[in-house]
C-alpha positions as CSV (number, residue, x, y, z in Angstrom):
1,X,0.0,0.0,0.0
2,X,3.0,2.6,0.1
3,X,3.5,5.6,-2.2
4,X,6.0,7.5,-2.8
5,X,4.2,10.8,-3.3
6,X,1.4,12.5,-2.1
7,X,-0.7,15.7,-1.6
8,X,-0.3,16.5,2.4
9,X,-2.5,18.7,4.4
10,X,-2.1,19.9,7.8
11,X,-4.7,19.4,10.4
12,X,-8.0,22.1,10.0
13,X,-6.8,23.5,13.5
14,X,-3.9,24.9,11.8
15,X,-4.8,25.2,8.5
16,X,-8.6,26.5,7.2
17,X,-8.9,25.8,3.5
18,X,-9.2,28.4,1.4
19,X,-12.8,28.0,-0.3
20,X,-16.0,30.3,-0.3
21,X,-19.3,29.9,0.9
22,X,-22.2,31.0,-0.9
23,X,-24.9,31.0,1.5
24,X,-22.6,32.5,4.1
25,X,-23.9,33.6,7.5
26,X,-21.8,36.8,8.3
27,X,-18.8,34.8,6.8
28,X,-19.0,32.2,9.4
29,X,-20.8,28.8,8.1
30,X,-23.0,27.8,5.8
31,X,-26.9,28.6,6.0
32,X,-28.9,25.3,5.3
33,X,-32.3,26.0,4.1
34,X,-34.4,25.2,6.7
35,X,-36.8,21.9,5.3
36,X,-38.7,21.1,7.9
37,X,-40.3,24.6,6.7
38,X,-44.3,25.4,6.3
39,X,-45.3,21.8,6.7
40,X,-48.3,23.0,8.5
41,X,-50.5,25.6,6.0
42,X,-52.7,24.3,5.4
43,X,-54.9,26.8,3.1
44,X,-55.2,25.4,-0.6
45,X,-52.8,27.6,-2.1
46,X,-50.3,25.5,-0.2
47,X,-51.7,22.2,-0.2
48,X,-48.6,21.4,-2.6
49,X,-46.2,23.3,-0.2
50,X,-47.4,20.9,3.2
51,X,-46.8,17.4,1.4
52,X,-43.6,18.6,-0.2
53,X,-41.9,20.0,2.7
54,X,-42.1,16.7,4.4
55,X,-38.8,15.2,2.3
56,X,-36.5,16.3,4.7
57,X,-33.6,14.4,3.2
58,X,-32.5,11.9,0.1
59,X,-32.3,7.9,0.8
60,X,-29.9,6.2,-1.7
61,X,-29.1,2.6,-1.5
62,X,-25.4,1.9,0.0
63,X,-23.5,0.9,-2.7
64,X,-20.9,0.1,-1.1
65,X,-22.1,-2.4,1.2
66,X,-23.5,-4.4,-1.6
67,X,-19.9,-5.2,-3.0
68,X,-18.1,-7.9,-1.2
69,X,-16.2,-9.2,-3.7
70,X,-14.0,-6.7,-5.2
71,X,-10.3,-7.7,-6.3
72,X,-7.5,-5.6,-4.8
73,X,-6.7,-4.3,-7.7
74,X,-9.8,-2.7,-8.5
75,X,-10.3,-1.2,-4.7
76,X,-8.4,1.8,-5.4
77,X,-10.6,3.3,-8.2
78,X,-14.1,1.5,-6.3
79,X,-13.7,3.5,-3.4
80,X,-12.8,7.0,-5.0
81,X,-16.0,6.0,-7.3
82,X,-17.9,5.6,-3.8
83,X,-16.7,8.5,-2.6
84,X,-18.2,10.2,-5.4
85,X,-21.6,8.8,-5.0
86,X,-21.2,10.0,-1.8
87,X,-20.4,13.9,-3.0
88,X,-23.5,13.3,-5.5
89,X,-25.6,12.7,-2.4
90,X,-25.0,15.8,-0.7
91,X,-24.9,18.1,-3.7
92,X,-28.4,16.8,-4.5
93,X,-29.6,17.1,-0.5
94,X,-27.9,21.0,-1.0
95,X,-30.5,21.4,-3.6
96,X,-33.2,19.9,-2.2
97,X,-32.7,22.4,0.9
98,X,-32.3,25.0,-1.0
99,X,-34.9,24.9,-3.6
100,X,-37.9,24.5,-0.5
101,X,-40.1,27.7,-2.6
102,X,-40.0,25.8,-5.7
103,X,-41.4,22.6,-4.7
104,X,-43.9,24.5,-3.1
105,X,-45.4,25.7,-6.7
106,X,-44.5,22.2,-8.4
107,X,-45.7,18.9,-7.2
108,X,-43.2,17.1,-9.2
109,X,-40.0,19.3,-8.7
110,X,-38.2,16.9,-6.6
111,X,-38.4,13.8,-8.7
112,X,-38.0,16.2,-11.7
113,X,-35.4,18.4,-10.4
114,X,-33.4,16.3,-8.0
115,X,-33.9,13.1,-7.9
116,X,-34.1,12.1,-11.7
117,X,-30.7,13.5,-12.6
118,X,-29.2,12.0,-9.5
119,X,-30.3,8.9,-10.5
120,X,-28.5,10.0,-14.2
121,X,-25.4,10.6,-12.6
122,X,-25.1,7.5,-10.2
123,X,-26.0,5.2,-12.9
124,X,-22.3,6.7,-14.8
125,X,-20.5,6.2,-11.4
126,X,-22.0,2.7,-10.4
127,X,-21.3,1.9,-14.4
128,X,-17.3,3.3,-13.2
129,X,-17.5,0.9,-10.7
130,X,-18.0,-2.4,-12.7
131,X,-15.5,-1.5,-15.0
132,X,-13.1,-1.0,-12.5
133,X,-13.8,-4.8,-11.1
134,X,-14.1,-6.5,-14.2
135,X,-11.0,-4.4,-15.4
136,X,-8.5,-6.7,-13.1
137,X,-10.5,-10.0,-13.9
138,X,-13.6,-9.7,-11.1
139,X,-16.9,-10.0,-11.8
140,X,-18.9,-7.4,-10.5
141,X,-22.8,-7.9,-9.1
142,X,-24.8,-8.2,-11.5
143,X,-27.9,-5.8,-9.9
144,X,-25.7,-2.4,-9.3
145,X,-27.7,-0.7,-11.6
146,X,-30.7,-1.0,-9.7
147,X,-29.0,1.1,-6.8
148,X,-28.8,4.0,-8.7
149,X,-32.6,5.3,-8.2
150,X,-32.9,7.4,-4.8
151,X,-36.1,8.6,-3.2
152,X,-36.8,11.3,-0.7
153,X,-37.4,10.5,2.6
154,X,-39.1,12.3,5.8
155,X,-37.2,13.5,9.2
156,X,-39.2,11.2,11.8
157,X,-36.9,8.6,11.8
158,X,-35.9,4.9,9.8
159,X,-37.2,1.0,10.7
160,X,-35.3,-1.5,10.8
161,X,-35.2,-1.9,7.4
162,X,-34.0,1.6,6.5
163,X,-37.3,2.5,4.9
164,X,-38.3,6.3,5.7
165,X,-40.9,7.3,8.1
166,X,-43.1,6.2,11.6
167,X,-39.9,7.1,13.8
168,X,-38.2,4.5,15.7
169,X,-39.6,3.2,19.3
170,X,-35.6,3.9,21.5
171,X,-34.7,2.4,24.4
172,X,-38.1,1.9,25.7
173,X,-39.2,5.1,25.6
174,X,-42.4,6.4,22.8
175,X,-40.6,8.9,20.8
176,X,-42.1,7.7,17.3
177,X,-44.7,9.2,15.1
178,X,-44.1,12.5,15.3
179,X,-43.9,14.2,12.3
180,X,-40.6,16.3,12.5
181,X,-40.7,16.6,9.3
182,X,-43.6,19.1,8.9
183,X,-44.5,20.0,13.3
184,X,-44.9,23.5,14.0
185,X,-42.4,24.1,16.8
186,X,-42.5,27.2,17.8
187,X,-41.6,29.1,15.2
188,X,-39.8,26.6,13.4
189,X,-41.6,27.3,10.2
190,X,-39.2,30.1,9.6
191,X,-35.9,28.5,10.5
192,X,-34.4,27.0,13.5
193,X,-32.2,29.1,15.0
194,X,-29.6,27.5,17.0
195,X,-27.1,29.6,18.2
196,X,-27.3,31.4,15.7
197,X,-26.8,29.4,13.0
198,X,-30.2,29.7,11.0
199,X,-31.7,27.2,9.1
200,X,-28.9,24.0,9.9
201,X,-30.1,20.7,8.7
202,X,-30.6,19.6,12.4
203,X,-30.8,18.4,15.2
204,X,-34.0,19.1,16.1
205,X,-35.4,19.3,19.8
206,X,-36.9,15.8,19.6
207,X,-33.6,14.0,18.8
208,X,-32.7,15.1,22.5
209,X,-33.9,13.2,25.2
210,X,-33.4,13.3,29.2
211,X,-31.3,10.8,30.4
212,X,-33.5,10.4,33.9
213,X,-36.3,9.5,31.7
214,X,-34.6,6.5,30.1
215,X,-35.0,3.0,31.3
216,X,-31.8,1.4,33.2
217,X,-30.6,-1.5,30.7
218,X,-32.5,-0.2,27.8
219,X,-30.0,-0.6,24.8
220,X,-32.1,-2.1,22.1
221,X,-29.5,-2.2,19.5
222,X,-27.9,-6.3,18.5
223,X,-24.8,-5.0,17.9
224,X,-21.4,-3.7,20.1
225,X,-22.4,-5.9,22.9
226,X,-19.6,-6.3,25.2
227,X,-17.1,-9.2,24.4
228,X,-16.0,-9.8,27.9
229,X,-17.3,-11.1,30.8
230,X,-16.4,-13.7,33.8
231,X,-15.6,-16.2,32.0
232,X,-13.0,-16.7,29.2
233,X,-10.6,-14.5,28.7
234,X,-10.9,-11.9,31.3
235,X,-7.6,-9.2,31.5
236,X,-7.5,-6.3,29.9
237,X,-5.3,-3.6,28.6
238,X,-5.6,0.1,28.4
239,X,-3.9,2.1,26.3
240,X,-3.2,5.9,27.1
241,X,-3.1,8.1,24.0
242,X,-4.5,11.5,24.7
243,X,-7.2,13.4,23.7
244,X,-6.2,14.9,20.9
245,X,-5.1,18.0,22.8
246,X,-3.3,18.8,19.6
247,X,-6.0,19.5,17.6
248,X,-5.4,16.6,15.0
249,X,-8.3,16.8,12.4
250,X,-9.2,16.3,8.8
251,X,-12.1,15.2,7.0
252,X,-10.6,12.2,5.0
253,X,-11.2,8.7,5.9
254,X,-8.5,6.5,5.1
255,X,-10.6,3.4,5.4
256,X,-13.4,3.7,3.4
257,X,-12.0,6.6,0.7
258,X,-8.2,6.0,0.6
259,X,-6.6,8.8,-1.3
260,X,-9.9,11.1,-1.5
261,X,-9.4,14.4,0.1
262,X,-12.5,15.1,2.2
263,X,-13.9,11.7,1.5
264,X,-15.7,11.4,4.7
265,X,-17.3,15.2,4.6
266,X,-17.1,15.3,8.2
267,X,-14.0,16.2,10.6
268,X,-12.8,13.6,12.8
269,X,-10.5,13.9,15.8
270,X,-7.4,11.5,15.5
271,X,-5.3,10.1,18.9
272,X,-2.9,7.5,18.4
273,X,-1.2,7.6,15.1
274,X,-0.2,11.5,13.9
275,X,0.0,11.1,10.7
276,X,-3.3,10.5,9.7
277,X,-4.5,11.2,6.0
278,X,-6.9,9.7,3.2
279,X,-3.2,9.8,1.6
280,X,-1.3,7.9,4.1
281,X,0.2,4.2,3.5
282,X,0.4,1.6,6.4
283,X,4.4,2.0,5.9
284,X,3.8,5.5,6.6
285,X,2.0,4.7,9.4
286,X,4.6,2.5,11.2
287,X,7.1,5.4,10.4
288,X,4.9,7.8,11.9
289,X,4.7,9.7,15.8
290,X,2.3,8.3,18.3
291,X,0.5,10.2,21.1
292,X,0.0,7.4,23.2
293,X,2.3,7.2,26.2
294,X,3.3,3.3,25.2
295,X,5.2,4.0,22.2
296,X,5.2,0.6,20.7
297,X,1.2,1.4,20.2
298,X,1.1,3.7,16.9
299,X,-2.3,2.5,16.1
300,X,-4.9,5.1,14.8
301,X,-7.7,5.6,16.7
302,X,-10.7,8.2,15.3
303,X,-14.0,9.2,15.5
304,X,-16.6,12.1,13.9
305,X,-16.3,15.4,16.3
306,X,-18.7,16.8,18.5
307,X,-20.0,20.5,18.0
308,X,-21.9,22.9,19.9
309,X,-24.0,24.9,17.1
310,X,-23.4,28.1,19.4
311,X,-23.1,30.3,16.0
312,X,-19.3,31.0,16.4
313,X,-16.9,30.2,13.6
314,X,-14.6,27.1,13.9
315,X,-11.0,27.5,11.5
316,X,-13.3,24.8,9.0
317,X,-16.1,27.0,9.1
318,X,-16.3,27.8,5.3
319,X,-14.2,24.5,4.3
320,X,-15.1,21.4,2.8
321,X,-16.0,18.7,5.5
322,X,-16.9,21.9,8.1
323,X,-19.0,24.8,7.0
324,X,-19.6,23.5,3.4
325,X,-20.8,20.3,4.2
326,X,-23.2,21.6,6.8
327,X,-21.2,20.9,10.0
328,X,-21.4,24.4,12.2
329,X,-20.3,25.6,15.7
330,X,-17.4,25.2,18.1
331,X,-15.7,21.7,18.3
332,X,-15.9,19.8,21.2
333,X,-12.6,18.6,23.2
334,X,-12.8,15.4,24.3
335,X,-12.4,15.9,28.3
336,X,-11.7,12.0,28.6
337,X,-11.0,8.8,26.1
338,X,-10.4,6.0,27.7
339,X,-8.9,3.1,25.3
340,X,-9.8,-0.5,26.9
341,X,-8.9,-3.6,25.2
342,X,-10.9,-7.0,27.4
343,X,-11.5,-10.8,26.4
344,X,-13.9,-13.1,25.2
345,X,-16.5,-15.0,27.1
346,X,-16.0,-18.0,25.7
347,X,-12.5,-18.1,25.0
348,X,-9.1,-16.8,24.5
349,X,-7.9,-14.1,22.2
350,X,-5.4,-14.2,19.7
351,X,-3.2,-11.6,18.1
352,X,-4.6,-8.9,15.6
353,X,-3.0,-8.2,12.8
354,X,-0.7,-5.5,11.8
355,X,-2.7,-3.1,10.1
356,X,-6.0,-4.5,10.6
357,X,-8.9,-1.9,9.9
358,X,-12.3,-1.7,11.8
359,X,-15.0,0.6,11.5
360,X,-18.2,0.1,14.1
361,X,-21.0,2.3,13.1
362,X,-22.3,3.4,10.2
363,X,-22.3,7.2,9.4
364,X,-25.2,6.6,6.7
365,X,-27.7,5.0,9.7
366,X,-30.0,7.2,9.3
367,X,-31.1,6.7,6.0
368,X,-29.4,3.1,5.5
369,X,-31.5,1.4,8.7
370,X,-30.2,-0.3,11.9
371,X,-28.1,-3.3,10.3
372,X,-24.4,-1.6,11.0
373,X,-25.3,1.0,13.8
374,X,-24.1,0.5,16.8
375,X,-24.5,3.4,18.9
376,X,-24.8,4.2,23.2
377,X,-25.0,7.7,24.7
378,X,-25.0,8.3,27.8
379,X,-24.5,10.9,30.9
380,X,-21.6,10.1,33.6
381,X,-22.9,8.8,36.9
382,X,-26.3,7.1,34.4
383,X,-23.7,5.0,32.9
384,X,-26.4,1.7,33.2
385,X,-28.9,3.9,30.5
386,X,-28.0,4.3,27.1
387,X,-29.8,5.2,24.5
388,X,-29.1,4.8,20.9
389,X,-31.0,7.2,18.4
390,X,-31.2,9.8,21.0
391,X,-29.1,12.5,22.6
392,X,-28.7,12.6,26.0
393,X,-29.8,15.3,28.1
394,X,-27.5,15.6,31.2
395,X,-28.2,16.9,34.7
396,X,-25.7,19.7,36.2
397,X,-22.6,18.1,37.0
398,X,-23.1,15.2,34.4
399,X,-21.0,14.7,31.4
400,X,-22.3,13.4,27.8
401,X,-20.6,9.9,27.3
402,X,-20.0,8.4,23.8
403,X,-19.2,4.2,24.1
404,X,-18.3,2.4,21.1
405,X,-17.9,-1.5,21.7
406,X,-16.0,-3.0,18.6
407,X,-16.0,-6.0,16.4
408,X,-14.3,-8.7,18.2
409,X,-14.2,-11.9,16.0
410,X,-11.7,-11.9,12.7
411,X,-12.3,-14.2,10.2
412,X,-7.9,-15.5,10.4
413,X,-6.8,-13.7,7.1
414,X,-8.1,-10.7,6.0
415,X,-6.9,-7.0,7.0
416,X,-9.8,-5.3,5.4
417,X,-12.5,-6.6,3.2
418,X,-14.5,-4.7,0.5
419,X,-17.1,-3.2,2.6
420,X,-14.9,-2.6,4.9
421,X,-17.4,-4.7,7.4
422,X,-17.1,-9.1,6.7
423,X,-13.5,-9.3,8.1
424,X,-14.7,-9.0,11.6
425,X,-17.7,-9.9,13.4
426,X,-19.2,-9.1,16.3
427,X,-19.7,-11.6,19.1
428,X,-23.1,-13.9,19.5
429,X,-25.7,-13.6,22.3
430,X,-23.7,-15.7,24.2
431,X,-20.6,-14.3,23.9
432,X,-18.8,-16.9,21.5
433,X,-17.8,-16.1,17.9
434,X,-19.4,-17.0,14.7
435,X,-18.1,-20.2,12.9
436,X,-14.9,-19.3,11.0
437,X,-13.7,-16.3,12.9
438,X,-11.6,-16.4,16.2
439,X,-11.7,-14.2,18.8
440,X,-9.7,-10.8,19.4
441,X,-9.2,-8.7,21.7
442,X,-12.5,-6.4,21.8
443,X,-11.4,-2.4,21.9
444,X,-13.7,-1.1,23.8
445,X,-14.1,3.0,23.1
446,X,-15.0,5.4,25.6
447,X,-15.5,9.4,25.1
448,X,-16.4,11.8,27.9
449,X,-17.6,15.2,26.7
450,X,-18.0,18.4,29.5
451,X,-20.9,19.8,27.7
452,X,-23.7,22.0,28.9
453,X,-27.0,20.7,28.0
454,X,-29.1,22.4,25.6
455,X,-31.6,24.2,26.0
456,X,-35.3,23.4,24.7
457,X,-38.0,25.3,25.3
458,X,-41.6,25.7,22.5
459,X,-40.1,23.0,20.7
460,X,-36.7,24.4,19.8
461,X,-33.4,23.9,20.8
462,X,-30.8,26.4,21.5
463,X,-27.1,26.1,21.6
464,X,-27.6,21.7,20.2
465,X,-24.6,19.7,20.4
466,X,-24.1,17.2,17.4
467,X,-22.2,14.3,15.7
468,X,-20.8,15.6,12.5
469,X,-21.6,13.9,9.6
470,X,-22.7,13.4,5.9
471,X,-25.1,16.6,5.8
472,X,-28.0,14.3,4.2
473,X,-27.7,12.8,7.7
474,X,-29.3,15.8,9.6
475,X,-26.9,15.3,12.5
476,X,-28.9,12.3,13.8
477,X,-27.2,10.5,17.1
478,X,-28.0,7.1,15.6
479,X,-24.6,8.0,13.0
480,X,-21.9,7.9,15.4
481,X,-19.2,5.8,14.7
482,X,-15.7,5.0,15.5
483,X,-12.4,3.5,13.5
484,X,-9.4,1.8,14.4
485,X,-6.6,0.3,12.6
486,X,-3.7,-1.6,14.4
487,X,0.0,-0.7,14.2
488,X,0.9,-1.9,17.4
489,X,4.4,-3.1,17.7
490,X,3.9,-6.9,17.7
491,X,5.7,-7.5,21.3
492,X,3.3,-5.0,22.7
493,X,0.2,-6.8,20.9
494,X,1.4,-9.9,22.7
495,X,1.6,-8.5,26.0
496,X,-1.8,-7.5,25.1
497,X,-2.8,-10.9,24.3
498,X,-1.0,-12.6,27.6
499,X,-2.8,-10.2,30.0
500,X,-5.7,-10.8,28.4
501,X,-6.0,-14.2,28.4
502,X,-4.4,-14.4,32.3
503,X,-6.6,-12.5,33.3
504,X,-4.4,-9.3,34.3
505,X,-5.3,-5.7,33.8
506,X,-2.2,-4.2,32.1
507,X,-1.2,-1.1,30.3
């Protein structure tokens, strides 16, 4: 995987890049047009206006996670083709929030306007993306072309199977069928304004939830259970690496768009590894600094970052993956991360790896369904209730908590895979892994935010913290995510592995 050139970019808190914003709010982040707009007039003139304003966002098919199969040397040019459906996704969601007075006049200017020529140009990149695989020899699926049609899709929520609409039932707790896409909050109809940044394509007050209301052990979500437990292999080892008090940030994603600059349109915080790029090779990576206090670990650890919309400009506020892409507001540092790697239930662990990639989450969850999230939020000192497509609301004195329990199964060969996801596995009910994959240890991810809680009052919310994200995504919680890939020095991954399975706590 090494190169010997590439484009370099230092991290956003150093460096804004230079690019203008058209919709600029006093030259500090973009102004989405606010779509959950005029849902409720009802007179006839806007009987048009009310059914269209409900298609708060644009639900494409994953094309990505439909190809499991793709030789190595087409993965290159597949994922800079994804990475392009992905930038046709959010240019068509710009328009659609942009363009709210003209669907109110035309019934059909969504399908007409938006949706039909996105459909246009993701049948030319999907078609890319054949051609790429049957280029080196591979055989591509033979139904891509029917993932090129999108459709719009309302703001309440997804089912399980991704499908728009009737809001999902979290953690115990009725939040579904209200209709966020079109409710009349306040004075909603004529923009949210959350710290002052007007119009933003969410959150909204009802993705906020108090975290005394929620039900003790109310996770409803199959995946990211924990791997450990008293049986098995029951040590652990914790790995100190900062948090980020350097500002390390970009909005690349070596993972899933490898040599793609903004490939994930959102900024992630990096700890571990510091040099961290879409353009950087795992030789690179071994050659590279650490923050972590154990040296031998120069593993990459990263995550999307937390914002407080609070209307002030960040140094990304009118860049690509900040401002442009429709995350706004002051970036969140991470008070606490604490880096645990435990056992298996059933059995021991065995060494990951070098250069093993894992990504738990899915930053499309929103509008791809439940199959890959894996979210818990919670408050410090409520640490036995987490919810899932919620944010939590904290008391005084409480801090927002992020968890992120990882894959712990590898299938015994592969580094990566194609969708970046059958590689690795997460554990079964009871604890064991499925047949073919062996168990590893589990990295168990924890974030600790000192945020004040919002503040909600007629149905808005003032000052919202948020995930960033894909800007079709409307900031919902159930998006977070979290990636690793292993460079530990191999005589520090077996340490790991011996405490572990002894059943010491080392670090």
């Amino acid at each position: 995987m090494g190169r010997n050139t590439r484009k370099r970019r230092t991290p956003l808190a150093t460096k804004a890049i230079a690019a203008s914003a058209a919709l600029a709010l006093g030259g500090g982040g973009l102004i989405w047009a606010n779509f959950y707009a005029s849902a409720h007039e009802e007179n006839s003139a806007n009987q048009t206006k009310s059914a269209g304003a409900q298609i708060a966002t644009i639900q494409c098919p994953d094309v990505g996670q439909k190809l499991t199969d793709v030789p190595d040397g087409a993965r290159q040019g597949v994922d800079k083709e994804l990475a392009n459906l992905d930038k046709q996704i959010s240019e068509a969601y710009t328009r659609l929030a942009s363009t709210r007075q003209a669907q109110a006049g035309d019934s059909g200017f969504v399908d007409n306007a938006i949706l039909g020529p996105l459909k246009s140009k993701r049948v030319a990149v999907i078609d890319r993306i054949g051609i790429n695989i049957r280029r080196v020899g591979g055989q591509a699926p033979g139904n891509l072309e029917q993932l090129a049609a999108c459709k719009g899709m309302a703001a309440e929520g997804n089912t399980n199977d991704g499908q728009a609409g009737g809001g999902q039932n979290n953690d115990g707790q009725d939040q579904g069928g209200q209709d966020q896409g079109g409710q009349d909050q306040g004075g909603q109809d004529q923009g949210q304004d959350n710290g002052g940044q007007v119009g933003n394509n969410g959150p909204v007050a009802d993705d906020f939830i108090n975290i005394e209301d929620v039900q003790p052990n109310s996770r409803n979500l199959p995946n990211g259970l924990a791997a450990n437990g008293d049986g098995g292999s029951t040590g652990s080892f914790t790995t100190n690496c900062g948090t980020n008090e350097n500002e390390n940030r970009n909005s690349d994603n070596v993972i899933v768009a490898p040599g793609v600059s903004n490939g994930a349109q959102h900024a992630h915080d990096y700890v571990g590894n510091q040099d961290n790029d879409a353009f950087t090779s795992d030789e690179q990576f071994l050659q590279a600094d650490t923050s972590c206090q154990n040296q031998g670990d120069k593993s990459t650890y990263y995550w999307p970052v937390l914002r407080v919309q609070d209307g002030q400009n960040e140094v990304d506020a009118n860049a690509p993956g900040g401002g442009q892409d429709g995350n706004v507001g002051t970036i969140q540092q991470v008070a606490e991360a604490e880096l645990k790697f435990v056992g298996n239930k059933k059995s021991d662990v065995v060494a990951m790896p070098t250069a093993l990639r894992i990504i738990t989450g899915d930053a499309k969850a929103f509008t791809n369904g439940l199959k890959n999230a894996n979210t818990s939020w919670s408050c410090t000192g409520f640490e036995d209730r987490q919810v899932t497509d919620k944010y939590p609301l904290c008391p005084e004195g409480s801090s927002v908590v992020r968890t992120s329990n990882f894959q712990s199964c590898w299938d015994g060969q592969n580094i990566d895979s194609a969708n970046h996801r059958d590689h690795v596995a997460f554990v079964q009910a009871d604890g064991s892994c499925p047949q073919g994959f062996q168990a590893i240890p589990q990295l168990q991810a924890k974030l600790v935010y000192d945020i004040p809680a919002p503040q909600i009052e007629n149905g808005q919310v003032q000052n919202a913290y948020a995930l960033d994200g894909f800007p079709e995504q409307l900031h919902k919680p159930i998006t977070d995510h979290n990636d690793f890939i292993n460079f530990f020095d191999e005589n520090v991954m077996n340490e790991m592995v011996q405490c572990i399975n002894n059943g010491e706590d080392c670090q």
